[in-house]
MMTF fields as JSON, N, C-alpha, C and O atoms, coordinates in Angstrom:
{
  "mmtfVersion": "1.0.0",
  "mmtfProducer": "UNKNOWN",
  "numBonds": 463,
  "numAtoms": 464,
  "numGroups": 116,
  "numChains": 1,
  "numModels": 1,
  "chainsPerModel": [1],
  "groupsPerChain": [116],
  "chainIdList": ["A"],
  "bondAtomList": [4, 2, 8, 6, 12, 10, 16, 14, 20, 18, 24, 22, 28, 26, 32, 30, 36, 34, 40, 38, 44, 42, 48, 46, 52, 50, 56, 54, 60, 58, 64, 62, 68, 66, 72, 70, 76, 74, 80, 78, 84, 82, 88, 86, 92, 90, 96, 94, 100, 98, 104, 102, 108, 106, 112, 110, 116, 114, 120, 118, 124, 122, 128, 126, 132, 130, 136, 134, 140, 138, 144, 142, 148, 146, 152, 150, 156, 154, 160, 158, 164, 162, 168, 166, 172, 170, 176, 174, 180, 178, 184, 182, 188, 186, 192, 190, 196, 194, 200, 198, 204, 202, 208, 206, 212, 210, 216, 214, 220, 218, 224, 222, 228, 226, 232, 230, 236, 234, 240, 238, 244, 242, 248, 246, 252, 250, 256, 254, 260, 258, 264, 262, 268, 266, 272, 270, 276, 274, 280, 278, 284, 282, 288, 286, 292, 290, 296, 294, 300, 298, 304, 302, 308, 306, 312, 310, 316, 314, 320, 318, 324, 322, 328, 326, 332, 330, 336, 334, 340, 338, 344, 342, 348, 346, 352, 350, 356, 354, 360, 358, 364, 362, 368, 366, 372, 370, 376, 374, 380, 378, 384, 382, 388, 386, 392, 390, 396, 394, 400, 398, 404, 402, 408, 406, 412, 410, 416, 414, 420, 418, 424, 422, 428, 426, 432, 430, 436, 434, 440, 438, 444, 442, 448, 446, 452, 450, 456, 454, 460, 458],
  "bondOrderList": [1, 1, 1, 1, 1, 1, 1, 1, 1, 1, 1, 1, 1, 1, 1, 1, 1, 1, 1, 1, 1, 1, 1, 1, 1, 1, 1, 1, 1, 1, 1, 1, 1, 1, 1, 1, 1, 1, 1, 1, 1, 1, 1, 1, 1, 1, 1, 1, 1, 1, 1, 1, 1, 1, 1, 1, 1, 1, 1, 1, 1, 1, 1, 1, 1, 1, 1, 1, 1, 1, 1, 1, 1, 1, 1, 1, 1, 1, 1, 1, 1, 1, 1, 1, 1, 1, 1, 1, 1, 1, 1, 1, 1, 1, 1, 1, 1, 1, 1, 1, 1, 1, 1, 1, 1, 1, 1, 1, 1, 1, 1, 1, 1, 1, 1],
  "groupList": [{"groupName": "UNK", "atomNameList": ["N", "CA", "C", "O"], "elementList": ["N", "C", "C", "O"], "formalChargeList": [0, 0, 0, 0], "bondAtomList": [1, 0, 2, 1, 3, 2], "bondOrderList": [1, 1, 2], "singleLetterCode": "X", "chemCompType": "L-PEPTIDE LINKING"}],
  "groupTypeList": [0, 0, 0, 0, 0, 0, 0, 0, 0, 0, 0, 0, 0, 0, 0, 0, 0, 0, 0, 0, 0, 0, 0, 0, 0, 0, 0, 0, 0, 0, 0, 0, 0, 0, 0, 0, 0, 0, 0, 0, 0, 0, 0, 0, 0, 0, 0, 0, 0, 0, 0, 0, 0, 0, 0, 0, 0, 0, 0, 0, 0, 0, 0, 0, 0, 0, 0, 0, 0, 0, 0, 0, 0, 0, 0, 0, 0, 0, 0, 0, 0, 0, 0, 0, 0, 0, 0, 0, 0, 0, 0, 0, 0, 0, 0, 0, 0, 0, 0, 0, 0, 0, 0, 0, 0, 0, 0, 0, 0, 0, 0, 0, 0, 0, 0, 0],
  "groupIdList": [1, 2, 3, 4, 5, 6, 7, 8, 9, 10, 11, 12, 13, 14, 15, 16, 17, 18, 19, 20, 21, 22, 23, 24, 25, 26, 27, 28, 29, 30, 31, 32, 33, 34, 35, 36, 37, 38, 39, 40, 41, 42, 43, 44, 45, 46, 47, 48, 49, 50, 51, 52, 53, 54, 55, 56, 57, 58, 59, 60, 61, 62, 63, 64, 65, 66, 67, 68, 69, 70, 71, 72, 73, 74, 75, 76, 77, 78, 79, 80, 81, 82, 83, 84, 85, 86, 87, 88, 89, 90, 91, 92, 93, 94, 95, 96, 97, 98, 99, 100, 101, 102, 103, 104, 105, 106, 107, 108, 109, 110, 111, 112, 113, 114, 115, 116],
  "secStructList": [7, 7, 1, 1, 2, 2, 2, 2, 2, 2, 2, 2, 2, 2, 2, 2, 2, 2, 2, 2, 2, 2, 2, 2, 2, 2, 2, 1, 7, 7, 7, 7, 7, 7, 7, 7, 7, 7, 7, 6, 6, 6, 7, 1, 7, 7, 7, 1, 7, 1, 1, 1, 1, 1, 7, 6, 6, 2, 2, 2, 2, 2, 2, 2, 2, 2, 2, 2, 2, 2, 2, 2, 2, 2, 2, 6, 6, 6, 1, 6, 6, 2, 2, 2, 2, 6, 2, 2, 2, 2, 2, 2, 2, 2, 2, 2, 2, 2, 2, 2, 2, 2, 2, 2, 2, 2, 2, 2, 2, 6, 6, 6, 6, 7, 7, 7],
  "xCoordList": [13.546, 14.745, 15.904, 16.885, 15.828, 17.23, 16.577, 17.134, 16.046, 15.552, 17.177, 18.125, 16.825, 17.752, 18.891, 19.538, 19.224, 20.741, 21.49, 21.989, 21.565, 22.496, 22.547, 23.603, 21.429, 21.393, 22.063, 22.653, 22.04, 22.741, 24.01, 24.714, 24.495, 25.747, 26.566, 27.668, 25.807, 26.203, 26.717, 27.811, 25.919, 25.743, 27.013, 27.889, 27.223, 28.214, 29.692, 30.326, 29.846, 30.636, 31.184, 32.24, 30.098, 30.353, 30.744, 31.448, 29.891, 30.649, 32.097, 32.836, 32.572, 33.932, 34.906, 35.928, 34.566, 35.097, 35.485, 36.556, 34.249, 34.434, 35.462, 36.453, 35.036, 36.045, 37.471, 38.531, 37.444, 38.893, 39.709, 40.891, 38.948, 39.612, 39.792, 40.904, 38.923, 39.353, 40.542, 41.323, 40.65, 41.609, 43.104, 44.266, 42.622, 43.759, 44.289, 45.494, 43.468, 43.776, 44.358, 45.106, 44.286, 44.56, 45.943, 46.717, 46.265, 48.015, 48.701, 49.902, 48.105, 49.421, 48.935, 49.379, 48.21, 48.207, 49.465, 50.005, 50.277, 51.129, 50.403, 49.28, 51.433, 51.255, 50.855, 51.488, 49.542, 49.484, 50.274, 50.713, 50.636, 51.375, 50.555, 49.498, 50.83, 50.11, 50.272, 51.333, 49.535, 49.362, 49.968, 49.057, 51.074, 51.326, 49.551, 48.682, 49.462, 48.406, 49.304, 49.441, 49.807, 50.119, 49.482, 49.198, 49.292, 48.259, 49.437, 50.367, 48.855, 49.43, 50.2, 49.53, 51.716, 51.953, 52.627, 53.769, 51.607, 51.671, 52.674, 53.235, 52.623, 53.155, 52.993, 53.587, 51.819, 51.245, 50.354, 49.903, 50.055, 49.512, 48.149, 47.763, 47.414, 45.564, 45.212, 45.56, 44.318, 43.315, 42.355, 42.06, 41.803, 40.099, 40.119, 40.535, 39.6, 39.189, 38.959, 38.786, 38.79, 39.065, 37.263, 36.872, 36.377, 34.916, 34.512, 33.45, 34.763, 34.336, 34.662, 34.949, 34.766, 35.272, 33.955, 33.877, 32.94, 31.965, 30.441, 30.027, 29.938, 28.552, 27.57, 27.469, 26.654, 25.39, 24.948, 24.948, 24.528, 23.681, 23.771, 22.769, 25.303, 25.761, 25.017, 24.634, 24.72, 24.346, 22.874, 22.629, 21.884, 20.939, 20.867, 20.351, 21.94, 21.891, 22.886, 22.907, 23.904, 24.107, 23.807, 24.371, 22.461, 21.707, 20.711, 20.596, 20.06, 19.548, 20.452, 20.056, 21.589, 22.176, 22.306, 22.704, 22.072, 22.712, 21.322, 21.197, 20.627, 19.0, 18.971, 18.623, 19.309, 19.723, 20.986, 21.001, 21.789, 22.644, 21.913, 21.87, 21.482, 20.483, 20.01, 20.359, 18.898, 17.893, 18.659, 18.117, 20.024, 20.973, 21.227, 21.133, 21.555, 21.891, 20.867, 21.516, 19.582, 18.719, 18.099, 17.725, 18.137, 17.799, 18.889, 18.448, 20.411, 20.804, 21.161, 21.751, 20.766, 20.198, 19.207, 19.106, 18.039, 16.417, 16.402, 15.607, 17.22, 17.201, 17.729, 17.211, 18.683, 18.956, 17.927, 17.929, 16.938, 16.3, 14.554, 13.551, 14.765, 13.219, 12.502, 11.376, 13.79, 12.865, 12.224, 11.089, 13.27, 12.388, 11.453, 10.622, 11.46, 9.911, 8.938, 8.013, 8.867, 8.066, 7.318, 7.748, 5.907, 5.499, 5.061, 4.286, 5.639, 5.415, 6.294, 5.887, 7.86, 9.183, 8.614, 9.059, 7.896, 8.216, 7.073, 7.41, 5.89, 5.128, 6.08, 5.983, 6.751, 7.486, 8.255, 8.399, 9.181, 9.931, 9.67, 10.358, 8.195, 7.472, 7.034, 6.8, 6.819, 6.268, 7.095, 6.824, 8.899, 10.012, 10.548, 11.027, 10.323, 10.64, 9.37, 9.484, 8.314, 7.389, 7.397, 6.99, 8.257, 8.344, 9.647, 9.699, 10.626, 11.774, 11.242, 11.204, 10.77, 10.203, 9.388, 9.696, 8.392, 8.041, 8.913, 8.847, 9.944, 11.076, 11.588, 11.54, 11.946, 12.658, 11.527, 11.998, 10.38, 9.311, 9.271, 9.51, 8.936, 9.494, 10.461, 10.162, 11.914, 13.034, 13.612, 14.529, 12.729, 12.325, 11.661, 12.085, 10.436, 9.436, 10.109, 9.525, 11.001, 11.782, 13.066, 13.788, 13.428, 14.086, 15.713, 16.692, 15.632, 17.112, 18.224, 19.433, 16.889, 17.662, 17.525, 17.232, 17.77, 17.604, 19.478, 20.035, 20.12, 21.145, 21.414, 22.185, 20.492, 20.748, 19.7, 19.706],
  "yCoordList": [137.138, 137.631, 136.659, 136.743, 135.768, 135.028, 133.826, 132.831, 133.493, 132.687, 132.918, 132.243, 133.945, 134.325, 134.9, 135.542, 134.857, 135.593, 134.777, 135.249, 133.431, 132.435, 133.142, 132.988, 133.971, 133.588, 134.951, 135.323, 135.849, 137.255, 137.345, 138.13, 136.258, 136.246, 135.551, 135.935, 134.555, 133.93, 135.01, 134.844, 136.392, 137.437, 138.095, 138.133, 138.606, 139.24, 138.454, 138.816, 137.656, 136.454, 136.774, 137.345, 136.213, 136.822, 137.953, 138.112, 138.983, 140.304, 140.419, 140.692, 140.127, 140.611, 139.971, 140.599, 137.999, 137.481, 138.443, 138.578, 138.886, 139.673, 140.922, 141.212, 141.553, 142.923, 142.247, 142.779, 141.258, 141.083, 140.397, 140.292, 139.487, 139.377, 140.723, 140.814, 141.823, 142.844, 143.462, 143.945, 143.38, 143.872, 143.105, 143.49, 142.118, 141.096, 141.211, 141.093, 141.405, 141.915, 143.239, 143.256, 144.354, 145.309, 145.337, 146.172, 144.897, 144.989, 143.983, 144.156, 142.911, 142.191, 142.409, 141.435, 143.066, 143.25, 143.517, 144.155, 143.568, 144.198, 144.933, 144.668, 146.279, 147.027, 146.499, 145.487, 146.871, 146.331, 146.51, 147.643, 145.443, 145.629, 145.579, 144.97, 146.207, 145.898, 144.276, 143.764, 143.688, 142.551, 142.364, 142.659, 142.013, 141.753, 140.988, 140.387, 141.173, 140.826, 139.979, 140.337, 138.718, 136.932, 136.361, 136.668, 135.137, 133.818, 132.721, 132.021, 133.023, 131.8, 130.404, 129.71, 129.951, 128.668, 128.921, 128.814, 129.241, 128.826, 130.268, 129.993, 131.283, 132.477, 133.001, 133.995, 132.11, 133.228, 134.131, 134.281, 134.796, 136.083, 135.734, 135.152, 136.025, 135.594, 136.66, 137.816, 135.623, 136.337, 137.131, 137.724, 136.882, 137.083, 137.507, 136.995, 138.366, 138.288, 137.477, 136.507, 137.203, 135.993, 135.722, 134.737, 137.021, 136.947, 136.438, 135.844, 136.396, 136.137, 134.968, 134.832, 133.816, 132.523, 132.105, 131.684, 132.049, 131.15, 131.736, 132.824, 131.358, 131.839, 131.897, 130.913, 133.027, 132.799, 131.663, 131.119, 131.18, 130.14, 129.217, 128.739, 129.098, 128.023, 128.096, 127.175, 130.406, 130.251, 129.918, 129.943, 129.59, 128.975, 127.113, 126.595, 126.654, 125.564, 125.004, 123.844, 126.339, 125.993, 126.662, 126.692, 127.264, 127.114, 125.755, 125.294, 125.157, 124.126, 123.326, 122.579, 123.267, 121.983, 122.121, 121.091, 123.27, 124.278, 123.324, 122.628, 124.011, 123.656, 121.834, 121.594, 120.78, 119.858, 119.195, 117.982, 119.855, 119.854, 120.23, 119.526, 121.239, 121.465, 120.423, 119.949, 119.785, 118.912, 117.613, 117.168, 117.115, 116.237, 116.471, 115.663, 117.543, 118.487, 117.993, 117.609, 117.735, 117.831, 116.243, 115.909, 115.592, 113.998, 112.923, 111.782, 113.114, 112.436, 112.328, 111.361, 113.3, 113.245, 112.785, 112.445, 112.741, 112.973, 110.865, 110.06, 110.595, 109.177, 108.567, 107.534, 109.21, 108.727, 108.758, 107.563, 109.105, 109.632, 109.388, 109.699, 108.574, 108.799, 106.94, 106.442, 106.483, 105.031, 105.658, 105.432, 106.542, 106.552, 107.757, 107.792, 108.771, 109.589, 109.374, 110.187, 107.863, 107.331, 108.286, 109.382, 107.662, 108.305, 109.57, 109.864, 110.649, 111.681, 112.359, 113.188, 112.168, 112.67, 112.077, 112.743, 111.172, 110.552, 111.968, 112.535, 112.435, 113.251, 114.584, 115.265, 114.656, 116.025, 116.271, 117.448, 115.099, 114.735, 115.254, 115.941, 114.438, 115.087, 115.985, 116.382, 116.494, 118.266, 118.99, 119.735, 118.613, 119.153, 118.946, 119.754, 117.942, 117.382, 118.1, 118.597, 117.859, 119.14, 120.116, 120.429, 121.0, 122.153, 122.8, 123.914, 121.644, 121.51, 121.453, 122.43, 120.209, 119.837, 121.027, 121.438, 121.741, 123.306, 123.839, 124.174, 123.907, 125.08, 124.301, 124.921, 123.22, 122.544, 122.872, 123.037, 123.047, 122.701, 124.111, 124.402, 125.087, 126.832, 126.461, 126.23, 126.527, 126.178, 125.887, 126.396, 124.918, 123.965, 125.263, 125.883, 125.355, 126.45, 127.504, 128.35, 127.927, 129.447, 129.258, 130.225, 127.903, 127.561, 127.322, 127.272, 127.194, 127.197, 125.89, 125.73, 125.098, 123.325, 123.314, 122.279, 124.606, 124.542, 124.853, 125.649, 124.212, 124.627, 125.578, 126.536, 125.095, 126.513, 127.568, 128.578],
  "zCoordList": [235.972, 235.334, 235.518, 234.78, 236.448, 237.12, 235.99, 236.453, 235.232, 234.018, 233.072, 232.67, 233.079, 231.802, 232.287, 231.459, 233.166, 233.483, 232.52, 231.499, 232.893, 231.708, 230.252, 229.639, 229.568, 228.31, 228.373, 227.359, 229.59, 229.465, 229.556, 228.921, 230.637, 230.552, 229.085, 228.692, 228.478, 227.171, 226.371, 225.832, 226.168, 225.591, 225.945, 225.08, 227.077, 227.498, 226.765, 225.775, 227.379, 226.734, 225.615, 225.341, 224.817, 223.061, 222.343, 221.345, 223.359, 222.829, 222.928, 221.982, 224.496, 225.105, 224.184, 223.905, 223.345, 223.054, 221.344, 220.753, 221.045, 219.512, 219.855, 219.184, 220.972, 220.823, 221.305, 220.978, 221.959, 221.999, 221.244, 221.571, 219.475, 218.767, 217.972, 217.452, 217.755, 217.171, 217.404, 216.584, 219.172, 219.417, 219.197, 219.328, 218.889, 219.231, 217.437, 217.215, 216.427, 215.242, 215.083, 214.106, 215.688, 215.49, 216.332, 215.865, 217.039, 217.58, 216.811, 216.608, 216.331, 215.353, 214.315, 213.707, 213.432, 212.095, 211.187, 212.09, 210.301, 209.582, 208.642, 208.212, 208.231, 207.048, 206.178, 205.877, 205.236, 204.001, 203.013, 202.82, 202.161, 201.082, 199.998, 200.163, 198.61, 197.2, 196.977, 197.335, 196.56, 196.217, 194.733, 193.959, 194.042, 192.736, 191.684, 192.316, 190.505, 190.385, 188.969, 187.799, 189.724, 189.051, 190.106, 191.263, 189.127, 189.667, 190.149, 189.748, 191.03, 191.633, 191.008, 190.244, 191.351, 190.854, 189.47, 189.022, 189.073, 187.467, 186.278, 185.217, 186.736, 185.99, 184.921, 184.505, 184.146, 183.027, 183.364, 184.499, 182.343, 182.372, 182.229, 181.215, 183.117, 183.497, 182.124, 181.885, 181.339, 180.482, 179.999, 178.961, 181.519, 181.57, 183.604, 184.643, 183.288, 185.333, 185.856, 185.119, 187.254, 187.648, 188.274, 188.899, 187.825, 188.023, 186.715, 186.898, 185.785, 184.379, 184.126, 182.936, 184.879, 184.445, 184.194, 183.04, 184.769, 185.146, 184.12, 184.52, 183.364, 182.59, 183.545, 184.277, 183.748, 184.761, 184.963, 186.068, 183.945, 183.521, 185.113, 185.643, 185.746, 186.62, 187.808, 188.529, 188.022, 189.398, 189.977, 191.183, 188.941, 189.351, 190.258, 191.249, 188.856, 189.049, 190.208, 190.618, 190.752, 191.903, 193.326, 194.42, 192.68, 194.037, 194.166, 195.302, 193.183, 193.366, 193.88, 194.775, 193.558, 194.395, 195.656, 196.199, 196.559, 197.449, 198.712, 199.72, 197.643, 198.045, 198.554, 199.71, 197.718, 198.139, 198.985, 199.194, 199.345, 200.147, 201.583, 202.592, 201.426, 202.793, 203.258, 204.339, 202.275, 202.088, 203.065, 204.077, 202.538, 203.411, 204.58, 205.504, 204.644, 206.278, 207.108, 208.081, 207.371, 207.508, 208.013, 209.137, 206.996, 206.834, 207.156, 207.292, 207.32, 207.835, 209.58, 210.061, 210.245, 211.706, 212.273, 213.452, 211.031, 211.198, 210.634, 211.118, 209.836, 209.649, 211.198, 211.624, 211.914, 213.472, 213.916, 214.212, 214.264, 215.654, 215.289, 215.931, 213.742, 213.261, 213.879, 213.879, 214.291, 214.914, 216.302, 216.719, 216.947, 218.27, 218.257, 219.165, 217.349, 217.274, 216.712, 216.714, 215.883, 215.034, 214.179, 213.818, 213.82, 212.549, 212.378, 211.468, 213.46, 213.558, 212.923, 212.11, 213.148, 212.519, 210.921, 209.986, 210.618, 209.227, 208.688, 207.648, 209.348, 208.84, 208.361, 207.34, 209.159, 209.269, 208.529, 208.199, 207.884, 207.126, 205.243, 204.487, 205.038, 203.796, 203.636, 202.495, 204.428, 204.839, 204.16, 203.218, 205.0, 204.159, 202.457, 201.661, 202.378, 201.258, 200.039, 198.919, 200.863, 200.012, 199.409, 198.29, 200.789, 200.705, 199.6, 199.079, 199.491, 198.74, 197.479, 196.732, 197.161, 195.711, 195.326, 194.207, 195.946, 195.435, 194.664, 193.481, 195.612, 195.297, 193.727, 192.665, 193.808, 192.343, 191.546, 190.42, 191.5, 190.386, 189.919, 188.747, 190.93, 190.867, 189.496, 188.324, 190.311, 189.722, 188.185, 187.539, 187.923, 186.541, 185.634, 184.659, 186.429, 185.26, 185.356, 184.679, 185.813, 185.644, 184.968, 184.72, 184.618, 183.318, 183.744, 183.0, 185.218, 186.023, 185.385, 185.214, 185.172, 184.949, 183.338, 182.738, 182.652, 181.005, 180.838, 181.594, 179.928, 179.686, 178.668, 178.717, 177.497, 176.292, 176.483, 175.779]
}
């Protein structure tokens, strides 16, 4: 059990730290006020909601990019550290990139990267 006291006390930690920003929100909060509904800056009168800007069509294609952004997250640490784990990190590497390119090929045949 004395293994893990550390990871219990980490725990403890975290909680006390969450309830005491709650608390620390709830004594300086102010009254809510109504929010005027003008845009910012500019002072005309918004057209369209401010959810309706965007055509579906976008949110596929920005999860694929989402998907490659990961993909970076990922490979520019793994380009540090891949001279000294040699060709084992490089195995591991395409595995991922595999497993990615699945997902784009998915992606493709479900018509994400079609614009009309």
């Amino acid at each position: 059990m004395s293994q893990y006291g550390g990871v219990l006390a980490m725990l403890v930690v975290a909680l006390l730290c969450v309830v005491a920003a709650y608390l620390a929100h709830r004594v300086t909060a102010v009254e809510a006020r109504p929010v005027e509904a003008r845009p910012f800056l500019s002072g005309h009168e918004p057209r369209q909601h401010a959810l309706s800007r965007f055509h579906v069509r976008w949110y596929p294609v920005t999860l694929v990019f989402l998907a490659f952004d990961v993909e970076m997250l990922f490979m520019y640490p793994w380009a540090v550290v891949v001279a000294a784990s040699g060709s084992a990190a490089v195995v591991e590497m395409f595995a991922f990139l595999g497993v990615l390119m699945v997902a784009v090929v998915w992606a493709w045949r479900e018509g994400a990267l079609r614009w009309v």
